[in-house]
VOPAGU-2260 file (C-alpha; in pm, 1 decimal, decimal comma):
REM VOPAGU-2260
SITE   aa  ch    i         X         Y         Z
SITE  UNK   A    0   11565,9     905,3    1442,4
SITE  UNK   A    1   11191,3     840,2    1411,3
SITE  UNK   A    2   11160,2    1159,5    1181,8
SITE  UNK   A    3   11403,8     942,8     943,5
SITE  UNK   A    4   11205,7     609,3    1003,5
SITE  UNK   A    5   11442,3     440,1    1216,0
SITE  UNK   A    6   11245,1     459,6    1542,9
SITE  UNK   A    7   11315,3      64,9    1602,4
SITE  UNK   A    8   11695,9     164,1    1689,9
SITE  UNK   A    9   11624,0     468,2    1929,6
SITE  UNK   A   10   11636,9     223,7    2209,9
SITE  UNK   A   11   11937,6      25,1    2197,9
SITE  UNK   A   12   12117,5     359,0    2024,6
SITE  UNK   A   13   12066,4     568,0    2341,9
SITE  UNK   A   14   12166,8     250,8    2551,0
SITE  UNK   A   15   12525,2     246,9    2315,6
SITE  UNK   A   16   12519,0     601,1    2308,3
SITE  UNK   A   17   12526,4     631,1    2705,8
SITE  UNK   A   18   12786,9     355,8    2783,1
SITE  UNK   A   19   13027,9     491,3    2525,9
SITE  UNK   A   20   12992,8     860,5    2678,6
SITE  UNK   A   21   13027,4     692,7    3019,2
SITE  UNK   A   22   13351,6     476,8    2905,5
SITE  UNK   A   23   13511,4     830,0    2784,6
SITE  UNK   A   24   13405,9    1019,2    3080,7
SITE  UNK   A   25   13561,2     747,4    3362,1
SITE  UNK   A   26   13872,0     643,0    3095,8
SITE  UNK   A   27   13963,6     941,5    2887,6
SITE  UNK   A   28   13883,3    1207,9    3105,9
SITE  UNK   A   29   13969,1    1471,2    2867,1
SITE  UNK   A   30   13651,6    1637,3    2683,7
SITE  UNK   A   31   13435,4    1465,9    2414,9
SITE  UNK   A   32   13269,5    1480,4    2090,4
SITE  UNK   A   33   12939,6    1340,1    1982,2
SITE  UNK   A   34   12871,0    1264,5    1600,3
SITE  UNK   A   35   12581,1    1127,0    1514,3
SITE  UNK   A   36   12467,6    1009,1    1151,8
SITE  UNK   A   37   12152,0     882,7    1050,3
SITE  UNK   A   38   12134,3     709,4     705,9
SITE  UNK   A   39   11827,6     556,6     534,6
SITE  UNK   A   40   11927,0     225,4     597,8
SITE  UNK   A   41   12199,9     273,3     942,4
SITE  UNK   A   42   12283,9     503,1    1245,9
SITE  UNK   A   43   12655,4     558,6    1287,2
SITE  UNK   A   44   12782,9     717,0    1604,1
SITE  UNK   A   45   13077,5     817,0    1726,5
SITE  UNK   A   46   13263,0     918,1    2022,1
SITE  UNK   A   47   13618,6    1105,5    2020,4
SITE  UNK   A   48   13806,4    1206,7    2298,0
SITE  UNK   A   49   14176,7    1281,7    2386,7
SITE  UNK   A   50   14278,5     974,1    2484,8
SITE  UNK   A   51   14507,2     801,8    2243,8
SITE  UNK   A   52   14399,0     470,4    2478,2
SITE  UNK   A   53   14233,1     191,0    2274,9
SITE  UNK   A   54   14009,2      26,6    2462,9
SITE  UNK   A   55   13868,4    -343,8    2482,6
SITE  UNK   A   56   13578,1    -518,2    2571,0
SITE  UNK   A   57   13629,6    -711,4    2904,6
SITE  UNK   A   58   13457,5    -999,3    3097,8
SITE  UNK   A   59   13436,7    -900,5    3453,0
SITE  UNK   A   60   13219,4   -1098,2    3724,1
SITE  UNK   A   61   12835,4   -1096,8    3699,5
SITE  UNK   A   62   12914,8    -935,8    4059,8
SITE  UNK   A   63   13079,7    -652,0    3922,7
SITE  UNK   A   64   12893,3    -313,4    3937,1
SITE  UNK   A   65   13111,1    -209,8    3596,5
SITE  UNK   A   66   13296,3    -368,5    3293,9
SITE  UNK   A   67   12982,6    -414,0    3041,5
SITE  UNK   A   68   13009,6     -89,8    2832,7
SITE  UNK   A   69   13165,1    -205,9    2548,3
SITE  UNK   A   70   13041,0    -612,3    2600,8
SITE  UNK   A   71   12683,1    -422,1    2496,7
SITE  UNK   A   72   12851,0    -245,7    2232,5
SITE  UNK   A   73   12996,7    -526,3    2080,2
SITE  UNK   A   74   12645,1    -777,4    2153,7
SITE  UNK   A   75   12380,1    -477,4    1989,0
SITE  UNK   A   76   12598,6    -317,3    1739,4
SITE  UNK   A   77   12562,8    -489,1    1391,9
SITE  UNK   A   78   12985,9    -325,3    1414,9
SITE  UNK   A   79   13220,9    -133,5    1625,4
SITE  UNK   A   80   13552,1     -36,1    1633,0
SITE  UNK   A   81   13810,5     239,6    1711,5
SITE  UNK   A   82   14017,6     478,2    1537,4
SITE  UNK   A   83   14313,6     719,1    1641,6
SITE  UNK   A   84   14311,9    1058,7    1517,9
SITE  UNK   A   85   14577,7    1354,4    1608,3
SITE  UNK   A   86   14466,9    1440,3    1931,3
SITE  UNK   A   87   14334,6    1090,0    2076,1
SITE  UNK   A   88   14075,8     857,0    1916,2
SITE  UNK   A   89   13724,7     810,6    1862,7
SITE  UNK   A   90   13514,3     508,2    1912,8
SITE  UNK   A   91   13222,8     440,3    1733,0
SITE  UNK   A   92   12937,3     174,0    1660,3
SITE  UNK   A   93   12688,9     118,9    1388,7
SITE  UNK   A   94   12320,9      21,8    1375,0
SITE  UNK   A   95   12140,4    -144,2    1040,5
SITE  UNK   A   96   11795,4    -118,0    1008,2
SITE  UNK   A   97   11650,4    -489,6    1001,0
């Protein structure tokens, strides 16, 4: 992302990046597809898997050692959202340059 001038987002796009994998890993447990695309102005990324399973953002105890995944998503992502496809869904989030 720094090759295409967007070095500010590397941070919080690896962070997004990480808890979506980690959401389709523990939830979908089927396999999973990465796509990344990196615009002048945005990052879009997006994560299928074979889970036809929407899920949502919860609020979970400040005690709880999970439940934040997509509360980050939804606080650092300028959007989000999911979509089905044939064989499960894909979530995805998007990141504007400032």
């Amino acid at each position: 992302m720094a090759e295409a001038g967007l070095a500010e987002m590397t941070d919080t796009a690896t962070l997004l990046v990480s808890e979506l994998v980690a959401n389709a890993v523990l939830h979908a447990r089927t396999d999973l597809v990465l796509v990344v695309r990196i615009e002048i102005d945005r990052v879009t990324v997006e994560v299928h898997d074979g889970s036809a399973g929407s899920p949502s953002a919860k609020r979970y105890s400040s005690l709880s050692g999970t439940g934040r995944g997509l509360v980050l998503v939804e606080a650092l992502g300028d959007a989000w959202g999911t979509e089905p496809t044939v064989d499960g869904k894909y979530v995805w989030f998007e990141l504007r340059r400032r």
